[in-house]
N, C-alpha and C positions, 0 to 999 in steps of 0.2 A: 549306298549310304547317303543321306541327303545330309550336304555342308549344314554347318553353321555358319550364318552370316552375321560379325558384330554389326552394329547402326550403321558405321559407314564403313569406305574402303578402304583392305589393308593400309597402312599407310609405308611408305618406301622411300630410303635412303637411298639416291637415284636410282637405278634399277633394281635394289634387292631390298626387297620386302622386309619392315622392320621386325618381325616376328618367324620365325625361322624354327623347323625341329631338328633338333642337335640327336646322335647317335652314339654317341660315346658309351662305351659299358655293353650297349648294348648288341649282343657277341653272339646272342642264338640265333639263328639263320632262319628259320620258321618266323619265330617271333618278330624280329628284326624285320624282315619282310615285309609281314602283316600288320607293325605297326606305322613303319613307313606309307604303306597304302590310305592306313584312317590317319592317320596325318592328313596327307593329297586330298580324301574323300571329306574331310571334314573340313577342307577348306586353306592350312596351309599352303604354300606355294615357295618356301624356301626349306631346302635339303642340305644337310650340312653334313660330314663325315668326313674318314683320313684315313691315311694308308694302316697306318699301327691300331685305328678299331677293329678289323680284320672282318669288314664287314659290307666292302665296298659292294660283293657281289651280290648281296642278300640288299642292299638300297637298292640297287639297278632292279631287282626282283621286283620290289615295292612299287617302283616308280614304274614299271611296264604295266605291272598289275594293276594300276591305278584310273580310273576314269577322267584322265588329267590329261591334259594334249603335252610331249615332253618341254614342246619350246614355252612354254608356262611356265612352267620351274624354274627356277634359279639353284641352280645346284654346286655346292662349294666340296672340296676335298683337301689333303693338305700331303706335300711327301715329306717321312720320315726324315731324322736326323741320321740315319746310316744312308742314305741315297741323296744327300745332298753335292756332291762333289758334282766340278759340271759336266763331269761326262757320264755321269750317271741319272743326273738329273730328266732329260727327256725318254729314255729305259722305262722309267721309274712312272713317271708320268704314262706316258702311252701303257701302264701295265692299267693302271689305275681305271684308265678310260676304257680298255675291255674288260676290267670287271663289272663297271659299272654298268656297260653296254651298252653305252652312249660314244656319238663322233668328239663331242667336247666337253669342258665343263664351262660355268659359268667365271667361275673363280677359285684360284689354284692359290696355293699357301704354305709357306714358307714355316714347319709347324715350330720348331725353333731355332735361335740364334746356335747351334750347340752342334757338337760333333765334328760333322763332314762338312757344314757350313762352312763356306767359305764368301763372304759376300759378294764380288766382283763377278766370279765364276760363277756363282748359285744362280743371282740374280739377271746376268747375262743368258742365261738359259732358259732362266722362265721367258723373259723375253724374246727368246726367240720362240720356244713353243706360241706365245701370242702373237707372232709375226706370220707363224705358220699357221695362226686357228684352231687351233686344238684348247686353246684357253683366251676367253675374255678377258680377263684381268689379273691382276698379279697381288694377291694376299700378304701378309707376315702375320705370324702368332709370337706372341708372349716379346714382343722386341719394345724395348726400350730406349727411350730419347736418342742416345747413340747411335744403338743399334739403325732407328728411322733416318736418321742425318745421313750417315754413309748411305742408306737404300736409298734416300726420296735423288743422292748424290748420285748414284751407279744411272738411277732411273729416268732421271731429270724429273724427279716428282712425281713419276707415274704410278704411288703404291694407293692400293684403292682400299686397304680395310686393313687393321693390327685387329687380332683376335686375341682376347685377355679374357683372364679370371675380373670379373667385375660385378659387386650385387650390395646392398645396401650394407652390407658388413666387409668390402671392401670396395670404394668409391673411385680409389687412382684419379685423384683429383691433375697429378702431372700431368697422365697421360692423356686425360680430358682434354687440356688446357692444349697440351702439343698436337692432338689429331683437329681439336678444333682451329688452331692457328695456321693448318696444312693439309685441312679438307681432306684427313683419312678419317675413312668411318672407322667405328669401332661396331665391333661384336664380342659380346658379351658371354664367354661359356660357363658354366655353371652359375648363372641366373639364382641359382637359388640357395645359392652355398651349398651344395649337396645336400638342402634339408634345413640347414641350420634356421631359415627365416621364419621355421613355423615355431620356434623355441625363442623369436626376437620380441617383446612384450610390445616394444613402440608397432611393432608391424601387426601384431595381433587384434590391436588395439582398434588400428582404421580397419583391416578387415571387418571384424566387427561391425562398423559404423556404417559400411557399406555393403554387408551379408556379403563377400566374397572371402576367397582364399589368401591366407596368406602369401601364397605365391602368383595369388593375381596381382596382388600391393607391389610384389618386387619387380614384378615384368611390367606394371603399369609406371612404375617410377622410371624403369630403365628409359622405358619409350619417351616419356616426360623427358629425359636429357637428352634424347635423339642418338638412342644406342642400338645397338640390333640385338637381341634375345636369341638366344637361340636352347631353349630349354630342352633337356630330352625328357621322354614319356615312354612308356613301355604300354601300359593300361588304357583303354580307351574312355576312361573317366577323366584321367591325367594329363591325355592329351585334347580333351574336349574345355579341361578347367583351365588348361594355359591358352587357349586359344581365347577362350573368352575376357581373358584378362584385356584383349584389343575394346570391350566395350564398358570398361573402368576406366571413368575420370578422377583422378586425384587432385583435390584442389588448395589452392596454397597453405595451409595449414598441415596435410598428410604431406605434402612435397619439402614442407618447411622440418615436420617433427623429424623425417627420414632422412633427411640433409643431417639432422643433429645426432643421428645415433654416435654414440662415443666408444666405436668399437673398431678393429683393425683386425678379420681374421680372414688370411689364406687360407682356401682350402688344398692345392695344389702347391706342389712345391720339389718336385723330383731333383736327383742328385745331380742331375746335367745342366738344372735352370742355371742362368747369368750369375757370376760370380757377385754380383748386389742386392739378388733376391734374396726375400727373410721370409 
């Protein structure tokens, strides 16, 4: 399969590439595979999945499959909130990495504040797994101001990405504000509100003006705030149309109308989230 290449180069939030494909849902082993490879073949270079998509070994399948050299990749995964205690945390970890079929990952993740989480212990662990090379840097999902205060506290600052629900129908204009004031990226998962963006009229509107996808508008906004996308695709159309969102310029005017949408909608929202989530 010959890449596509937007105009210029990925662009990258120090080492992980700000456009990424995300695996979530996607739970059939064939497929799951096969899409991870035209991923790689089409030119991504960021692989993103977790223990509870149940899909770890079908990625590692992709990524062997693929005409991609592995140390190219930047490949993230995250452990559950039942294996976060610390003595289960490197178990858990090391299980993760032989399904994948890889010695390491790029970036390990903390998927949430919730359960077995414990943060001194949790987070003491991962750091050791980094001490020992089995993980480059040490992730959090879905944490919150607090939540980051104790982590950047345990870590002496060392958290390198909070992965959040973020896409122009929810902004998290805090958590913006707190990763940008403590130099943690953020990554964006569901990108596209599960859908919801091709039903948003402001966002239909610049697509339009720019013959592209509504969900190029939202991945091209993301990148605009210096966010990481990480959209999943199953279909090779899907995943050829999110890639090209990297060669959509939005200019202050589509940046300015999609700053104004006057909407607030979670799509995620499970019964273990932080007791502040709505």
């Amino acid at each position: 399969m010959t890449e596509i290449q937007p105009p210029e180069s990925v662009p990258r939030a120090d080492s992980m590439p700000l456009l990424g494909f995300g695996t979530w849902e996607n739970d059939d082993p064939d497929q799951c595979a096969a899409s991870v490879r035209t991923a790689l073949e089409t030119g991504y270079r960021h692989i993103d999945t977790a223990q509870i998509y149940r899909n770890e070994a079908a990625v590692g399948e992709g990524i062997a499959a693929a005409d991609v050299p592995r140390e190219d990749v930047f490949l993230a995964t995250k452990v559950w909130i039942d294996d976060l205690a610390a003595d289960h945390v490197a178990t858990s970890a090391e299980a993760s990495l032989d399904r994948l079929g890889v010695g390491s990952v790029d970036l390990l993740y903390v998927h949430w504040p919730s359960r077995t989480y414990d943060a001194e212990g949790t987070l003491e662990a991962f750091a050791d797994l980094r001490d020992r090379g089995l993980i480059d840097s040490i992730g959090v999902s879905n944490f919150e101001p607090h939540h980051l205060d104790e982590a950047l506290d345990i870590l002496d600052g060392d958290v390198f990405a909070n992965q959040i629900e973020i896409h122009p129908l929810l902004k998290q204009p805090e958590l913006r504000e707190y990763a940008a004031a403590h130099d943690i990226e953020l990554v964006a998962y569901s990108p596209l509100a599960r859908g919801r963006v091709f039903d948003v009229p402001e966002l239909s509107a610049i697509a339009e003006k720019h013959g592209v996808s509504e969900a190029q508008v939202s991945l091209a906004w993301l990148r605009e705030k210096g966010i990481t996308a990480i959209p999943k695709a199953t279909s090779e159309a899907h995943v050829r149309d999110n890639w090209e969102s990297l060669a959509l310029e939005l200019d202050d005017e589509d940046v300015e109308t999609i700053d104004g949408i006057d909407e607030r909608e979670r799509q995620v929202h499970p019964g273990f989230a932080p007791p502040a989530w709505d």
